[in-house]
Each structure stands twice: as structure tokens, then as C-alpha cells.
C-alpha positions as CSV (number, residue, x, y, z in Angstrom):
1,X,0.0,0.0,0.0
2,X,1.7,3.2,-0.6
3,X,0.4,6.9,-0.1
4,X,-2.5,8.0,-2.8
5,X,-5.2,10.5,-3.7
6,X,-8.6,9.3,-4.3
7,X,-8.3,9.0,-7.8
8,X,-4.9,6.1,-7.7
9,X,-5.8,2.6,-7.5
10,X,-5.2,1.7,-3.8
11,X,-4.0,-2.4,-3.3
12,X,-5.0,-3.5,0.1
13,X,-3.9,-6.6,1.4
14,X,-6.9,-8.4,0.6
15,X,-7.2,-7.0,-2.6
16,X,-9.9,-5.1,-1.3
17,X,-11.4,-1.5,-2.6
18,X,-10.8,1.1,-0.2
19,X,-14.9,1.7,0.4
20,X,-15.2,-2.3,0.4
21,X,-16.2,-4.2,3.7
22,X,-14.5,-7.3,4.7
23,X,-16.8,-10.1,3.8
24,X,-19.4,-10.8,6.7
25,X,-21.4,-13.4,7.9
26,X,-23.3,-14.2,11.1
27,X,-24.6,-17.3,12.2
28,X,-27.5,-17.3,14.5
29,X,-28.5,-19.4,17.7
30,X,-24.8,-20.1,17.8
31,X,-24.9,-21.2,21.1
32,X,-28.3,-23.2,22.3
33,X,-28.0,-22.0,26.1
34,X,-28.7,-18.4,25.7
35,X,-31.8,-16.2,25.1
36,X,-30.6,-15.1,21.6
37,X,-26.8,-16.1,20.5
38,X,-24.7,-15.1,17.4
39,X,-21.8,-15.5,15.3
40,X,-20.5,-12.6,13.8
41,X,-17.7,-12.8,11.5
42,X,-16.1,-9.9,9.4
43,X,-13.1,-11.3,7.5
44,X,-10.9,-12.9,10.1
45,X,-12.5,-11.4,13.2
46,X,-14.9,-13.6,14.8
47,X,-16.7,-13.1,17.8
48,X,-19.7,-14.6,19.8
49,X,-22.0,-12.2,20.9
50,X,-24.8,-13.8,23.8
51,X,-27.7,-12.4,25.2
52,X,-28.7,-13.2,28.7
53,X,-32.6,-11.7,30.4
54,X,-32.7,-11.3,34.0
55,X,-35.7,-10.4,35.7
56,X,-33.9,-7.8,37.9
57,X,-32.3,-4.5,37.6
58,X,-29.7,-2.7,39.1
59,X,-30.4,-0.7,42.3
60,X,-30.4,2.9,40.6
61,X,-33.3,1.7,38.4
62,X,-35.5,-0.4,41.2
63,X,-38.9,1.1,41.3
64,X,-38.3,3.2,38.2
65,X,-40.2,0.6,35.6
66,X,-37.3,1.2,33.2
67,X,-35.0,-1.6,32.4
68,X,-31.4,-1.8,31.9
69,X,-29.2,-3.0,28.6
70,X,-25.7,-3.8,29.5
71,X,-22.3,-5.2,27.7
72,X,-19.3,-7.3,29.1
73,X,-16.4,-7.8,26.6
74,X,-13.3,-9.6,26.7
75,X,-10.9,-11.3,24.4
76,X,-9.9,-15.3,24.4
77,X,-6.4,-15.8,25.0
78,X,-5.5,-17.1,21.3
79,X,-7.8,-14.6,19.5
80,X,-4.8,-12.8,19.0
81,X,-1.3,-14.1,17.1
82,X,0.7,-14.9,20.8
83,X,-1.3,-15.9,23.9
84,X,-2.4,-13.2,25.9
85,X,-3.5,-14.2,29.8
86,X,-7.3,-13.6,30.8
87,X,-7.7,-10.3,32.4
88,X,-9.5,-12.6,35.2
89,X,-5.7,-14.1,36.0
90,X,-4.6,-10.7,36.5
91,X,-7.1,-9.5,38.8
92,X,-8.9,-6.7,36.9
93,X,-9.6,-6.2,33.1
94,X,-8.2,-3.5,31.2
95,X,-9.0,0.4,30.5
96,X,-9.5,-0.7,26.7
97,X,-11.8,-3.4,28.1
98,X,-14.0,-1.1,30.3
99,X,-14.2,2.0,27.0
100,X,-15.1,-1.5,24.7
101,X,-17.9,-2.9,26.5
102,X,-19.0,0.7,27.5
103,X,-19.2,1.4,24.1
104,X,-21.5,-1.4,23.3
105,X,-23.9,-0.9,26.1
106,X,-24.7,2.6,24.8
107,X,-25.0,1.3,21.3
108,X,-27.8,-1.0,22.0
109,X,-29.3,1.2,24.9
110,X,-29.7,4.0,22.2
111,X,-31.6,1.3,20.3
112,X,-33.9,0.5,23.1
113,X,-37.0,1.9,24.4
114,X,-35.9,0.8,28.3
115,X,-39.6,1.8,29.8
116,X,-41.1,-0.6,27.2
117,X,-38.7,-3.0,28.4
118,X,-39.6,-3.1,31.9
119,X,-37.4,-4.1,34.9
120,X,-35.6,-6.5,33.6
121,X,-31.8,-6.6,32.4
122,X,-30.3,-8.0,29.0
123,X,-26.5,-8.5,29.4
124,X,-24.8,-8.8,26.2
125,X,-21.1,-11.2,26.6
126,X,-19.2,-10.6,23.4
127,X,-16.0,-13.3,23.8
128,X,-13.5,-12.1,20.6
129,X,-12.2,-15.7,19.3
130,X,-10.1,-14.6,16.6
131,X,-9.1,-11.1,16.5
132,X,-7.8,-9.1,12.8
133,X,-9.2,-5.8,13.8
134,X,-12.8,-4.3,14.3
135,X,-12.9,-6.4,17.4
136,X,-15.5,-3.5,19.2
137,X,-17.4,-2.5,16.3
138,X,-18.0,-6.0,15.2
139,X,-19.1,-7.1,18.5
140,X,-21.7,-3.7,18.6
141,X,-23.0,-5.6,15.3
142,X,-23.2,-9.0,15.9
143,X,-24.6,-7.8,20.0
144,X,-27.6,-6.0,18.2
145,X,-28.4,-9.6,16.5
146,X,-28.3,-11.1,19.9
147,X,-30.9,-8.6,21.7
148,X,-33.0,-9.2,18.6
149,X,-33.2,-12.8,18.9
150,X,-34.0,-12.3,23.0
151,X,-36.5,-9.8,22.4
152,X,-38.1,-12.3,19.4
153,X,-38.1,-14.7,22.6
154,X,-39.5,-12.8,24.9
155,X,-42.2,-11.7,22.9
156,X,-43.2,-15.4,22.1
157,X,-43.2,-16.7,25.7
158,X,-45.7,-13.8,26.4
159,X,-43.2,-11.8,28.9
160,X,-43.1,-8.8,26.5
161,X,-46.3,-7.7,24.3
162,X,-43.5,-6.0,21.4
163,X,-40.3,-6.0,21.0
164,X,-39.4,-2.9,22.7
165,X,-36.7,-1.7,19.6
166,X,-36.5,1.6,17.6
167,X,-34.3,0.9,15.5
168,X,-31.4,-1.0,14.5
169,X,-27.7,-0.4,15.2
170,X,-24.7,-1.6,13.7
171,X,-21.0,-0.2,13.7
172,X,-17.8,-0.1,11.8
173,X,-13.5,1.4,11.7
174,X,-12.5,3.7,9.3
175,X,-8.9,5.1,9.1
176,X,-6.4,6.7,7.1
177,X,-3.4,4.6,6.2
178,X,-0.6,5.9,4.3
179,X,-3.0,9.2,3.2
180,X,-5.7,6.3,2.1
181,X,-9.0,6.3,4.0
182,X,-9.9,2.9,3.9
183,X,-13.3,1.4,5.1
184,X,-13.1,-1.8,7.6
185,X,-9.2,-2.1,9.2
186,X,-8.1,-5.3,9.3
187,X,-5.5,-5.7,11.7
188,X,-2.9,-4.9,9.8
189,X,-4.3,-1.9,8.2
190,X,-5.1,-0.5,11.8
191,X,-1.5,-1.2,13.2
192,X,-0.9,1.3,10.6
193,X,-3.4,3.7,10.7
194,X,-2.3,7.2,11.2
195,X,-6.4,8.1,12.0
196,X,-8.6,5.6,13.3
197,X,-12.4,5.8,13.4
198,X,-15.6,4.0,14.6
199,X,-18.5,5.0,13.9
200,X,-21.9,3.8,15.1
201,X,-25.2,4.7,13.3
202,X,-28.6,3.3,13.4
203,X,-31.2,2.1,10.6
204,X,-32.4,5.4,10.5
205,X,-29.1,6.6,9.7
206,X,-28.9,8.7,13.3
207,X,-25.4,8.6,15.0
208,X,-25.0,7.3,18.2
209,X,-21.1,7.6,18.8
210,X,-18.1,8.6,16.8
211,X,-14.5,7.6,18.2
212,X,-11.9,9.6,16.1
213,X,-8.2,9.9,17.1
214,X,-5.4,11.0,15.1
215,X,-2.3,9.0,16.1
216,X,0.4,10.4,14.2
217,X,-1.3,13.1,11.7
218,X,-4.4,15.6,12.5
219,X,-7.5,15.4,10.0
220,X,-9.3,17.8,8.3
221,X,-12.9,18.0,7.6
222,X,-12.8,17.0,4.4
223,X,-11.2,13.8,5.4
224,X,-13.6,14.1,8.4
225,X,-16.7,13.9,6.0
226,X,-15.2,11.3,3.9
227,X,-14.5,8.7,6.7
228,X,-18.1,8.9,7.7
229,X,-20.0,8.6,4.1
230,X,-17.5,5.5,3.8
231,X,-18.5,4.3,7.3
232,X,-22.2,5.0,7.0
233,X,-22.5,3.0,3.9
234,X,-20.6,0.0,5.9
235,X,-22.9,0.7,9.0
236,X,-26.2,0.8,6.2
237,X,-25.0,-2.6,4.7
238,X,-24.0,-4.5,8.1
239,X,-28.0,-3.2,8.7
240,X,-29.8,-5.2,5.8
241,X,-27.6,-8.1,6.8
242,X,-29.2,-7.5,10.2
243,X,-33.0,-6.8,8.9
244,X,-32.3,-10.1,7.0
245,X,-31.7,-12.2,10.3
246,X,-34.6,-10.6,12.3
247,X,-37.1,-9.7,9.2
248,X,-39.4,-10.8,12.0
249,X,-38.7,-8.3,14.2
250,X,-41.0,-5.4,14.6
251,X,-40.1,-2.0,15.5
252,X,-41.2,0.4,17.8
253,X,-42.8,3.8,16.0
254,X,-39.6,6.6,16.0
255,X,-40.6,9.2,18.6
């Protein structure tokens, strides 16, 4: 890959264009324990995204008739090239870990109407198996596909009248490597990245989060407005793969 303008033919490792996604799939009901399960894969990344209903919320909510939508996170220890030890065997996880999982809880809380939802908590586990980058924004994706399949339960066994969703979520990296801006890092495009972006929109094309740092170069805006028409059409496709999976799924009206 070497620097470019928009108009040069930019060669990726994969071979891919730089507004081409990584190719996904997710596999639903992955796991046969869990309210609603999912394998998410985007290129080499994989991760398994679980959905778990309590009937309980925590204190700060008791009494308010809202529920809760929460997100643990955490990576095996050969998702990555060399073993790294479980944050459990070191006594406490990680800042990354903590902004991750964080990041995934507002995601799908944005997507939820949490009065409609009652009190009762969904915890979503995302366990990265395999890590080539887009471990967070992958896991935002393949978490939403999780919560639909609960609610899909929960409506069914009578606990919920509707699924209490506005709208669906999905997320995806954008960065600037070498002057390219390049949709969907892989690892090795991220290791790289002088800019790194995710980006986190819903169906109806709102934004619920932008991360945007400049490691080694500032952007400008045009570059700016650029990363996030690439990332919006990633975010709009990783959607209809979504609406595909839960085409059963109704929607709350938008307020």
C-alpha cells in the first residue's frame, strides 16, 4: 500500500477496494443455552455475541419501571497471534476493556425503548475468538443480533407484548493509512493507521457515537466527511444483513 489521492488505484492486502467491507457473515443461535446467541464474522475477526434476560435491575433503576441493557467484553487468550493471559488471571480487566464494553452498552441502549422494556436486564457477553481488527465495532454488530433474537423470545413466551426496539444499530473502523482512507481495518491496516475511526449509526441513519483519534497526523474536515460517508454505507450494509436475520422483528414507532 503506498500513499494516494482518491483517484490512484489503492491495493489492500486483501485486494480489497478502499470503500469495500471485509466479507461478513453471522450465524444465528450459535450457542443453544442463551436467550438469543450469534456469530459474527467480518473477514478474520470472529466473535460470539450472547444475550442473557434477568428479571432484575440494578439498584439505581429499582422502582423506576425502566430496564437496563448492559455489555461485558473480553478477548480469548489465542484470539490474538501470541497468547495473551485472561484479564480474570490478573485481577482486573483493562481500561480498553471497560471503554469496549461501554461502548456497546450505549450502542444497544440507544436502540432501546428501556420503559417498554420493563425491569428486567439483558447482558450482552461478546468473547472475541479470533481477533484481525474491528474487534468493538464488530461485536456492537453481531450484540444487536443477539438482543433481537432475546426480544423475538420474549415476545413469544408472552413476557413482552412487542419487542421494545426503535431501531437497529450496527457499527464499523475507518482510518487513514498511508494518506488512504480505507473502510473496515483489518489488523494490519489498523496497526498502521495514522487516524482511526468507529462509527456507530442506526437504521435510520442517526449517529450514536463517533471515536476519532489522530495518532500520528491531525485530519481535516474533508477527510472528516469522507470517513463517515464510507462508514455510514458500511454501517447501512452490516444493517440489511441484520434486517435479514430478524425480518421478523418489529419495531417500535420513532418518537
Amino acid at each position: 500500500m503506498k500513499n494516494s489521492n482518491s483517484k490512484d488505484v489503492i491495493f489492500r492486502s486483501n485486494n480489497r477496494a478502499p470503500d469495500q467491507m471485509r466479507p461478513v457473515n453471522i450465524i444465528t443461535n450459535f450457542t443453544s443455552m442463551a436467550e438469543g446467541a450469534a456469530l459474527i464474522e467480518v473477514g478474520n475477526t470472529r466473535v460470539i455475541c450472547t444475550a442473557s434476560v434477568e428479571e432484575s435491575v440494578p439498584a439505581f433503576l429499582k422502582g423506576s419501571g425502566k430496564g437496563w441493557i448492559t455489555a461485558e467484553y473480553s478477548m480469548l487468550p489465542r484470539s490474538t497471534l501470541t497468547r495473551t493471559p485472561r484479564e480474570a488471571s490478573r485481577g482486573r480487566q483493562s481500561g480498553r476493556t471497560h471503554e469496549i464494553q461501554r461502548l456497546i452498552g450505549r450502542a444497544l441502549r440507544a436502540a432501546v425503548d428501556l420503559h417498554q422494556l420493563g425491569e428486567r436486564t439483558i447482558t450482552l457477553d461478546c468473547d472475541v475468538i479470533q481477533a484481525d481488527g474491528g474487534t468493538r465495532t464488530a461485536s456492537v454488530t453481531g450484540a444487536f443480533v443477539a438482543l433481537g433474537l432475546a426480544m423475538e423470545k420474549l415476545v413469544e413466551a408472552g413476557t413482552l407484548n412487542k419487542a421494545p426496539i426503535r431501531d437497529f444499530v450496527a457499527a464499523v473502523s475507518v482510518g487513514i493509512v498511508e494518506g488512504s482512507i480505507l473502510l473496515d481495518l483489518c489488523y494490519e491496516e489498523d496497526s498502521q493507521a495514522e487516524v482511526d475511526l468507529n462509527f456507530v449509526m442506526t437504521g435510520g441513519r442517526k449517529i450514536v457515537e463517533i471515536q476519532a483519534t489522530a495518532e500520528q497526523h491531525p485530519f481535516d474536515e474533508t477527510q472528516l466527511k469522507r470517513m463517515m460517508e464510507l462508514a455510514a454505507n458500511g454501517v447501512e450494509s452490516l444493517i440489511e444483513r441484520q434486517k435479514t436475520i430478524l425480518r421478523n422483528l418489529p419495531l417500535l414507532p420513532l418518537a
